[in-house]
C-alpha positions, 0 to 999 in steps of 0.5 A, a space after each residue: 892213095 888208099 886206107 893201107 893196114 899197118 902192124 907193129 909189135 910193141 912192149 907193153 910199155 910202148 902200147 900204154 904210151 900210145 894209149 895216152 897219146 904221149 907217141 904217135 903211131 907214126 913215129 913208131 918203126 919198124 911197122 908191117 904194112 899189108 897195103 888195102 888188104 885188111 879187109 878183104 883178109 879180116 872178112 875171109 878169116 872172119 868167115 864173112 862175119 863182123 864181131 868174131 874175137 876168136 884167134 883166128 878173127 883177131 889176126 886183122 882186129 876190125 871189130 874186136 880189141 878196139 882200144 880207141 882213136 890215136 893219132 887220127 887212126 882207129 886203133 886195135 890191139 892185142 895183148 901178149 897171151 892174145 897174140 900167142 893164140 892168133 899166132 898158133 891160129 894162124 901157123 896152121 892156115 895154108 894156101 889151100 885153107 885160104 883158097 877154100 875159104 875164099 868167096 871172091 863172087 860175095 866179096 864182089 857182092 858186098 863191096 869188100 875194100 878194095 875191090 872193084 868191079 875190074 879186079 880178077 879172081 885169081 890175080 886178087 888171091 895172089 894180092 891178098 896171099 901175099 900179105 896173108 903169108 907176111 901177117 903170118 909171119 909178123 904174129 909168129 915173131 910177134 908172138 916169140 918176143 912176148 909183145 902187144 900187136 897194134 893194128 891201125 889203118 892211114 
């Protein structure tokens, strides 16, 4: 077992019921779980930086958009207007921008979650692609129904 990553898209509404802790993260579905690659992803969209807020850095939020502790889970979110500009930000990320971007040897360095002294360059690519192409796609639908993203990690 693991820290796995988990989306939902949620009405503003729902959002200010997580907040103060009337719903629980975890009764709330249908959710995009991106298994332990969120941190991986955030530092290869953050460009290995902690803190960026830009558009692109808040598409896995880790250091900005914090709204508090819920439901025994660290807790981000973005408003609607913030998600429209993640999702325009990463509507133009291709495999190629990911691939150049990509310093798997300094991730191995610095203990990016989860790598581990095994793991394979390419093989990890393919991994954490995967759920880079289903973040992707969650913003763009996220984004096209006007709702709040909510990012929390179990």
């Amino acid at each position: 077992m693991g820290m796995i990553g988990n989306y939902l898209a949620v009405h503003a509404e729902l959002l200010q019921s997580i907040r103060t802790e009337e719903v629980s993260l975890h009764e709330i579905g249908p959710k995009l779980d991106i298994d332990k690659s969120w941190q991986a992803l955030h530092y290869i969209l953050n460009g290995g930086q902690e803190g960026n807020s830009s558009p692109l850095g808040a598409a896995v939020p880790l250091t900005s958009h914090y709204i508090g502790h819920y439901s025994d889970a660290e807790v981000f979110a973005l408003e609607p207007d913030e998600v429209k500009l993640t999702a325009e930000a990463l509507e133009g990320i291709e495999e190629a921008w990911l691939r150049e971007h990509y310093p798997f040897r300094q991730m191995m360095e610095e203990g990016v979650y989860p790598l581990m002294e095994e793991d394979e360059e390419e093989e990890f690519f393919d991994y954490i692609y995967t759920y880079f192409k289903a973040i992707r796609e969650f913003y763009q639908q996220a984004s096209a129904s006007a709702s709040c993203v909510v990012f929390y990690i179990s």
